[in-house]
C-alpha positions, 0 to 999 in steps of 0.5 A: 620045215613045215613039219618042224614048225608044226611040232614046235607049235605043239610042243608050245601047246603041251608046255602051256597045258600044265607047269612041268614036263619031263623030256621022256613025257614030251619025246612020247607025246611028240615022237622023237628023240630027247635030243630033237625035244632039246634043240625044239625047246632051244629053238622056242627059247630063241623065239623069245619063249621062257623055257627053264630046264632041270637035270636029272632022269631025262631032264625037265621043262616048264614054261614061265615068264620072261624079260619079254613077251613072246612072239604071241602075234601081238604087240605091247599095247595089245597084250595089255588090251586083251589082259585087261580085258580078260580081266573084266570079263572074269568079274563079270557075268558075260555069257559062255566066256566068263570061265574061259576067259579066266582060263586064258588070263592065266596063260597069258600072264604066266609069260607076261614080262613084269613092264606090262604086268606092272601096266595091266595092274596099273589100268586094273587099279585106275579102271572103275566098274559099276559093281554088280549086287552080293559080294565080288571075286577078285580077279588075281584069286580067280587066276591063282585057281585056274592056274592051279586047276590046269597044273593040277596043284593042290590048294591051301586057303582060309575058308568063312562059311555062310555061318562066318565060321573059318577054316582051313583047307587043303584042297584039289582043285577041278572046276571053277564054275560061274553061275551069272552072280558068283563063283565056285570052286569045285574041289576034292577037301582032302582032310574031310575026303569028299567033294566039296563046293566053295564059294570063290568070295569067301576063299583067302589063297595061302602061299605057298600052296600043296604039292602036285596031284593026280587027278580022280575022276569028277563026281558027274559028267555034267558039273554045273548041274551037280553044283547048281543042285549043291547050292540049291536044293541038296544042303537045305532041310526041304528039298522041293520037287515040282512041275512048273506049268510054264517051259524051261525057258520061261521058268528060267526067266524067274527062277535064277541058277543060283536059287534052283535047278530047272529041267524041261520036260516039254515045250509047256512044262519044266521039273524045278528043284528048290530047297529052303530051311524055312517053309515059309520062305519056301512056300513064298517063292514057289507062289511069286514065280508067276507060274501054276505048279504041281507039288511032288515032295515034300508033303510039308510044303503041301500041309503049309500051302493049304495053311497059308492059303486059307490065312490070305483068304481071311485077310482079303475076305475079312467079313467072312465068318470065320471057321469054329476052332 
């Protein structure tokens, strides 16, 4: 019986990790036959689960919602608890839970009956929270993704970029990603077959969306860090390389996530990367950080520095005689 329930367990886990199964896939992945995967499935269903079933090759099984909530360990109110909840935590900037809460809103309301769907939209409507400065994501497109991601399912939305331009896009979805102020969403553009980086406030989801597709390997292993260097440093004509005379920790302190990418180097120095397409505003930022720094590259933040410098020397000395053009 033990072993029964363990398998059952199991098999809820691998119907909740992607939206379709085939009975070949879940009698490999389980160990026995389709006909045990059949009565397994038939049981789930008899526990209040919301298990659809195809024909042909081996048949099929999704797991969707239902007339009622299934034996989750929870009653009505606390379902609605933690969906809203879930969702406050998606709009806000909640340290090492933000992604994976939004990962968790999607299975829970993939099998929430409609009764409370229609209570958690309700208190979601009525509920006001103070909203954080730039633009806001909202939470039903952070969901629509994360389901998307985890069903491996391609996605089709209006884009406006920084420049208002809009786009179309068709798109395989990895990775959303949180920096503290804003989501992003990482993904394969199909059309331009290349890694991209969207900003989740500026995408408007098309239903339907694309077809099913097998995941490629992701572009690095560590995918905050290549994402925070593609909005930081790499679109921006100056891409600027210094040491920081101050510890990672610190420099983090001022600089947030989403203006550079800091690595350490020792307990008293860190390496920063900014990019700016004015110079200005470059040199601007580097000397209000509070910190001494070394400039590696580029050499025309060098040259502008040494111009800046000597025009706030003449506006804070103003009786010294100026230089002979």
């Amino acid at each position: 019986m033990l072993q029964v329930s363990a398998r059952l367990l199991r098999l809820l886990t691998l119907l909740q990790t992607q939206r379709d199964w085939s009975g070949r896939e879940l009698s490999d992945r389980l160990g026995v036959s389709a006909r045990t995967v059949r009565r397994d499935v038939d049981k789930l269903r008899s526990l209040g689960y919301p298990i659809s079933a195809a024909g042909g090759g081996g048949g099929g099984y999704r797991l969707g919602g239902g007339s009622r909530l299934p034996p989750l360990l929870l009653d009505d109110d606390e379902a609605v608890a933690m969906a809203i909840g879930l969702r406050t935590v998606a709009g806000a900037a909640v340290t090492g839970i933000a992604e994976t809460s939004v990962r968790a809103l999607a299975k829970l309301d993939q099998v929430l009956p409609a009764r409370l769907r229609h209570r958690v939209d309700s208190l979601g409507a009525a509920v006001v929270t103070v909203p954080s400065l730039g633009p806001t994501v909202d939470p039903d497109v952070l969901t629509a993704v994360a389901t998307a991601i985890r069903g491996h399912e391609r996605l089709r939305f209006d884009y406006t970029s920084h420049d208002g331009s809009a786009t179309v896009r068709d798109v395989e979805p990895y990775r959303l990603v949180h920096s503290g102020r804003r989501w992003y969403l990482l993904g394969w553009d199909t059309e331009r077959r290349d890694w991209r980086t969207f900003r989740a406030d500026r995408v408007a989801l098309r239903v339907p969306g694309g077809p099913r597709f097998t995941p490629r390997g992701l572009p690095a292993e560590d995918v905050a860090a290549y994402l925070a260097t593609g909005i930081t440093t790499s679109p921006f004509r100056y891409q600027a390389v210094l040491t920081m005379h101050g510890s990672a920790e610190e420099v983090a302190e001022e600089v947030p996530p989403t203006l550079g990418v800091i690595e350490p180097v020792d307990d008293r120095t860190c390496t920063l990367r900014i990019g700016s397409d004015d110079l200005d505003q470059l040199a601007v930022w580097v000397a209000a950080f509070g910190f001494d720094f070394d400039i590696h590259e580029p050499r025309e933040l060098v040259d502008h520095l040494r111009v800046l410098t000597a025009r706030l020397q003449r506006a804070a000395w103003p009786d010294r005689p100026r230089p002979v053009a």
